[in-house]
N, C-alpha and C positions, 0 to 999 in steps of 0.2 A: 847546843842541841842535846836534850836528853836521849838518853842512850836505848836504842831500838833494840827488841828481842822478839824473838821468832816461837810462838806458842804452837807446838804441835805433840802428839802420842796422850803421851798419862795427863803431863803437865796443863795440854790445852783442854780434858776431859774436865780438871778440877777444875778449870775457869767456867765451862761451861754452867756447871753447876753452880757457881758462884753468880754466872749471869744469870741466870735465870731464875734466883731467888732475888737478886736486887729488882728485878724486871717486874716481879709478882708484888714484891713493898710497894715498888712506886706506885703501878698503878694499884694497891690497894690504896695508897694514898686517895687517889684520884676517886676509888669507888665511894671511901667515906667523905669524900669533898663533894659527890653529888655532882661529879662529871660523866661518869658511866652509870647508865644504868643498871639494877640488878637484876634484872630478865637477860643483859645480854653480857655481864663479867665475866662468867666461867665460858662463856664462849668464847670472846673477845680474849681471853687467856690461852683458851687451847690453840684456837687461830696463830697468835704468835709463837705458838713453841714450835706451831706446824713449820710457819714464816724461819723462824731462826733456825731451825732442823735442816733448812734447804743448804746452811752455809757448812754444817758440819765438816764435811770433808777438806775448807778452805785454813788455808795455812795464818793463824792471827796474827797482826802485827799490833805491839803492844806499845807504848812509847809514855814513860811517865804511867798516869793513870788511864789512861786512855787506851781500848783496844779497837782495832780495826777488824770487821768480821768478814766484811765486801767490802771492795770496792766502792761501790756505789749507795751505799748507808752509811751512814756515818757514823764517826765514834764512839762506844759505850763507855762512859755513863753520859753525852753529852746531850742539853736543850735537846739537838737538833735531830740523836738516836732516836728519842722518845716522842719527837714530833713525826719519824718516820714509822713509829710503830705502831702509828695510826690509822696506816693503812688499810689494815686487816679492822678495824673497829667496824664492826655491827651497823649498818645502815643500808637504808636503800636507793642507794646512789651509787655507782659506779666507785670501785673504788681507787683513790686519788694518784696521779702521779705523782712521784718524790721524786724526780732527776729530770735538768735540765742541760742542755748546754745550749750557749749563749756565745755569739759571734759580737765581738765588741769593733771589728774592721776585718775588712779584707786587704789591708796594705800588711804588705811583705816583701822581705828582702830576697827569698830564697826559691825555687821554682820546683818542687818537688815534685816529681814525677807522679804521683801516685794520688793527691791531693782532693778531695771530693769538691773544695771550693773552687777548684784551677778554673769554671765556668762562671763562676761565680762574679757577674758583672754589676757593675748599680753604685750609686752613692750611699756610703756607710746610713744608718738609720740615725736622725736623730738622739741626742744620748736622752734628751727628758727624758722623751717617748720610751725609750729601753730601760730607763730606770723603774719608773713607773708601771711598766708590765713585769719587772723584778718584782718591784714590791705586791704584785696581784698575786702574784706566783707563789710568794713565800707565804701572803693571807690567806693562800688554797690549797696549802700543807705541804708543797716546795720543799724538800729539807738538804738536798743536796744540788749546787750551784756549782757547773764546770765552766770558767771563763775561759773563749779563746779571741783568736785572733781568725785570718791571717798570724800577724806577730802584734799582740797586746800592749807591749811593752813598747810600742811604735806609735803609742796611741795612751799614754800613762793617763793623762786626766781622764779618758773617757775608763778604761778599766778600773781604775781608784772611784770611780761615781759610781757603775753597778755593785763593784763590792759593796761599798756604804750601804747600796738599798735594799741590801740584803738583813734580816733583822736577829732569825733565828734558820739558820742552816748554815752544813759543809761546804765552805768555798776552797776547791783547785783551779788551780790558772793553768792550760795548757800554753806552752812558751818553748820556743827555740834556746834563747839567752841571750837574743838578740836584742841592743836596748834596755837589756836588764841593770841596774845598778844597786850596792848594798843598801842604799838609802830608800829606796823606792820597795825593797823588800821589809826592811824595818816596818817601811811608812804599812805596807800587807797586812802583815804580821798582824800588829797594832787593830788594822782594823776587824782582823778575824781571818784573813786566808789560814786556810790550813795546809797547802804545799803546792809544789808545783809537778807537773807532768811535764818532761822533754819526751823529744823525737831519738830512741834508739833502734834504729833498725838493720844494724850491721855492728859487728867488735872492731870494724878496721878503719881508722882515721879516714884515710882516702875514701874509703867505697863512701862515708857517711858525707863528705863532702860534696863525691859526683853525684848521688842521688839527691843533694837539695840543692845541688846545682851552685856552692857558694864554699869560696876558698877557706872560707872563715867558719862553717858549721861545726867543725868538730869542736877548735877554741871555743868557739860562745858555749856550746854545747858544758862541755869540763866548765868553762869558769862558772858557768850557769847555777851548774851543781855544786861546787865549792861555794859559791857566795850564800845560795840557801842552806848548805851547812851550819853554814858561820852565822846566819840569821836565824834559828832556828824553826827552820821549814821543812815540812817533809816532802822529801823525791821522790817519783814514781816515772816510770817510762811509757811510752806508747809506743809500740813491739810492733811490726807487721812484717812477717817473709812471708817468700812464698815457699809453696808445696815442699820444691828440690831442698832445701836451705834446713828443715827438720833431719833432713837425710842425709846430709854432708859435713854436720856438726857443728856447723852455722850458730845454731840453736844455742849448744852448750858451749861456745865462747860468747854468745854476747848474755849469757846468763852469768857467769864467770865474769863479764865485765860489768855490769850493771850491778855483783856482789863488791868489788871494789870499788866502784865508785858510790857505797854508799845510798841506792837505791832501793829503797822498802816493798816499794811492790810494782811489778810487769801487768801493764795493762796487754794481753796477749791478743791482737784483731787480725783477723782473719783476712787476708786481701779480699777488698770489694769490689765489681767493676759499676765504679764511682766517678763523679768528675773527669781526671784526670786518665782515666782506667775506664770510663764506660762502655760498655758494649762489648769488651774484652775478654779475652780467653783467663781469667787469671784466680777464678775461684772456685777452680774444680779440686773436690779431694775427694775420695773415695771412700766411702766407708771405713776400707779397713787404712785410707792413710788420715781420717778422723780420728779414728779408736789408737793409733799408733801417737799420735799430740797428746790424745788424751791422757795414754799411759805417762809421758813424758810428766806431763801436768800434772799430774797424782804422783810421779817419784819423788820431782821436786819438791813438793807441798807437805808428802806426807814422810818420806822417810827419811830417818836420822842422818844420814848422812848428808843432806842437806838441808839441814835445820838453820844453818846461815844465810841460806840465800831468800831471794826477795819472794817474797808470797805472788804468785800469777796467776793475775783475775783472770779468765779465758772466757772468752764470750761464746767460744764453739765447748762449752763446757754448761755456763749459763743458761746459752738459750736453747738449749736442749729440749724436746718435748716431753723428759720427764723431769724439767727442771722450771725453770719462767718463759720457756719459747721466744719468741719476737717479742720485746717490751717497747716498742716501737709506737710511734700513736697517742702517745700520755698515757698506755696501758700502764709504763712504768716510768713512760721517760720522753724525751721530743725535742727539739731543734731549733733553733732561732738566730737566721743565718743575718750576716752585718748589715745587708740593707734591705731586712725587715717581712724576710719571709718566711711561715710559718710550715714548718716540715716535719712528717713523721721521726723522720731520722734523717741524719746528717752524710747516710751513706745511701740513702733514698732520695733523690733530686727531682724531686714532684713538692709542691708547695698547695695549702689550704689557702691561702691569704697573705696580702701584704697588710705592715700594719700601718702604714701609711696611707693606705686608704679605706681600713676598715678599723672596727674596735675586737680587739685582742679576743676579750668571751664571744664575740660573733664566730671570729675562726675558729678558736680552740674550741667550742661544741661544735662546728661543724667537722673535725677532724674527729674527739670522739664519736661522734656518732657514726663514723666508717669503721671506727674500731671499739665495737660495741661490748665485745667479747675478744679477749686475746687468743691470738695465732700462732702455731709452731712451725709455719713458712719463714725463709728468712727473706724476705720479699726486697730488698734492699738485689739478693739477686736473682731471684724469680720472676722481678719485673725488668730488670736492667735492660733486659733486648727491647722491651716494647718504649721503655723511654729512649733511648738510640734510636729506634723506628720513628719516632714522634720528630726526635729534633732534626736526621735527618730529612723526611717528609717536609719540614717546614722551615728548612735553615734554619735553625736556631742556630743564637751566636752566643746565648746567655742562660745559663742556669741557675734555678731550679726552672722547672715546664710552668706556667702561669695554670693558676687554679682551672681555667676552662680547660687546657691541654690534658692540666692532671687527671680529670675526672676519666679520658680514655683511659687511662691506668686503672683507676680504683673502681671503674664499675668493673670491671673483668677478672679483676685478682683473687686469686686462690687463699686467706689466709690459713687455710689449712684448719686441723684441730685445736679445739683445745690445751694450751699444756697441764701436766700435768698438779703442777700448783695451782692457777686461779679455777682449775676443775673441782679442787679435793678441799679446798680451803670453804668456797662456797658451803660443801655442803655441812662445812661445820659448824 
């Protein structure tokens, strides 16, 4: 495994500048190849300085030649960076989603309290069929692909087949460790994964074991980690406490742990009441105990003193309304749960379509065009009471709400404003 560094103060200001003059060759590249037009170059240019101006404050992880600026774009200088910096290109279309996650099975070993699939009923989706909308995905500017499970690796041939269908983008595997073996990571690697995300959401053996409900989560957990070391893959975690657990130092031990073991960057999610959680009291913070994470997030990220630990994406940082608000919807990004239903988001349990009985671009403009313009609600829990009203009202036994249920949701929903990037980008 090449050796990982932590880009931040002077040091990450000179990369900056470095990016963003390879940024301007390339695509001058592309202007004299007669890909960009010249009515819309200097625009399509300042657009992106706006676009990468957003990541500033974010801690880079550097690995080899390759920097990570978000989470959620992919590496510079790679294919699938430059395919995502398309984004922002001049047109009059909507402009395109780059992030997917993609449910490859709902079989698991582990019973996780908190789990947005925990309802999640149904026979896995055919794999053609999910390859095949992979590949639609990647030919409609796609550039970063999150595979999960359930547990993936429970299910190798069918996750080894969407990886494959992926042509030019970031692939992470979200994975416990369960099922995992050094060969089947090789075999990743090879193909193009670029690392895996585990489940960290406590420093203490035990507690990580009771909350996934399996004697064995922490072991899979560690060997998880060491075997993609030794493959050389990159580790990244998926973080969720709640509110009390920022307040009690909770925080700065499993930061402190996730620095030894080797984890480059904390995907940090906010508890949702999801699946597992819906209806629940369990996502309230306050203003000032937002702005209190928030600082946490910014010491981390930015000051020298912890210049070694892992860069933390926060999505209550992100989705900020003066940041990308809700990307939720193909605004930025969307959901494709194991047997085949099409959802804003994966913390959102309302569904546009199965793909089992419709075709993929039927759903997915019907989903854009609910989200016509992006929102700075995080409707994931602004709607969560009215989907709990729905499933209670109707026994439901099985999640997501079937496309006719969803629509009580979506005609009434607030998305709120604008945020402040797809408002300020437009007008340039």
């Amino acid at each position: 495994m090449k050796k990982t560094e932590y880009l931040t103060g002077a040091r990450k200001m000179l990369y900056n500048q470095y990016i963003k003059i390879y940024v301007f060759f390339h695509f001058l590249g592309r202007f004299f190849a007669g890909e960009i037009k010249p009515s819309h170059f200097i625009r399509f240019l300042r657009r992106l300085l706006y676009f990468l101006s957003k990541m500033k404050l974010n801690k880079y992880v550097k690995t080899g030649k390759y920097i990570k600026l978000n989470l959620y774009v992919p590496v510079f200088p790679s294919k699938a960076f430059f395919k995502a910096c398309k984004k922002v290109y001049i047109s009059d279309q909507k402009m395109p989603c780059i992030s997917v996650l993609i449910s490859v099975t709902s079989a698991c070993r582990y019973n996780c309290e908190h789990c947005y699939q925990k309802l999640d009923r149904g026979k896995d989706l055919d794999i053609g069929m999910l390859c095949e909308v992979t590949k639609q995905l990647d030919k409609m500017g796609v550039s970063f692909f999150n595979i999960e499970g359930g547990e993936p690796f429970l299910v190798y041939d069918r996750l080894k087949k969407v990886c494959e269908s992926v042509e030019t983008g970031e692939i992470w595997v979200n994975s416990t460790g369960d099922g995992m073996t050094p060969e089947r990571l090789a075999e990743l690697k090879a193909i193009g994964v670029r690392g895996v995300m585990f489940s960290i959401h406590s420093d203490d053996p035990e507690q990580i074991n009771s909350f996934m409900q399996s004697g064995k989560a922490w072991e899979n957990l560690t060997k998880g980690i060491e075997m993609c070391h030794r493959a050389g893959l990159e580790v990244a975690s998926n973080t969720c406490i709640e509110k009390e657990q920022y307040f009690d130092g909770t925080f700065e031990k499993i930061l402190d742990l996730t620095k030894s073991l080797g984890v480059s960057i904390i995907q940090l999610i906010k508890p949702k009441p999801s699946g597992g959680w819906l209806g629940k009291e369990v996502s309230y913070f306050s203003q000032s105990d937002i702005a209190y994470v928030e600082s946490l997030v910014h010491k981390y990220n930015n000051d020298g003193e912890y210049r070694d630990y892992p860069f933390i994406a926060a999505q209550i940082f992100d989705e900020r309304s003066d940041m990308f608000g809700c990307t939720a919807g193909g605004t930025d990004r969307f959901y494709i749960n194991a047997k085949g239903d099409v959802q804003p988001c994966e913390f959102l349990n309302i569904s546009y379509g199965n793909l089992k009985e419709e075709e993929f671009s039927e759903i997915y403009d019907r989903m854009r065009r609910s989200f016509e313009k992006a929102g700075d609600r995080w409707l994931c829990e602004t709607c969560s009471a009215k989907v709990a009203e729905i499933v209670s009202e109707n026994n439901i036994t099985s999640l997501p709400l079937n496309k006719e249920l969803s629509q009580k949701v979506i005609e009434n929903w607030d998305r709120g404003k604008v945020p402040e990037f797809y408002d300020e980008v437009t007008k340039i």
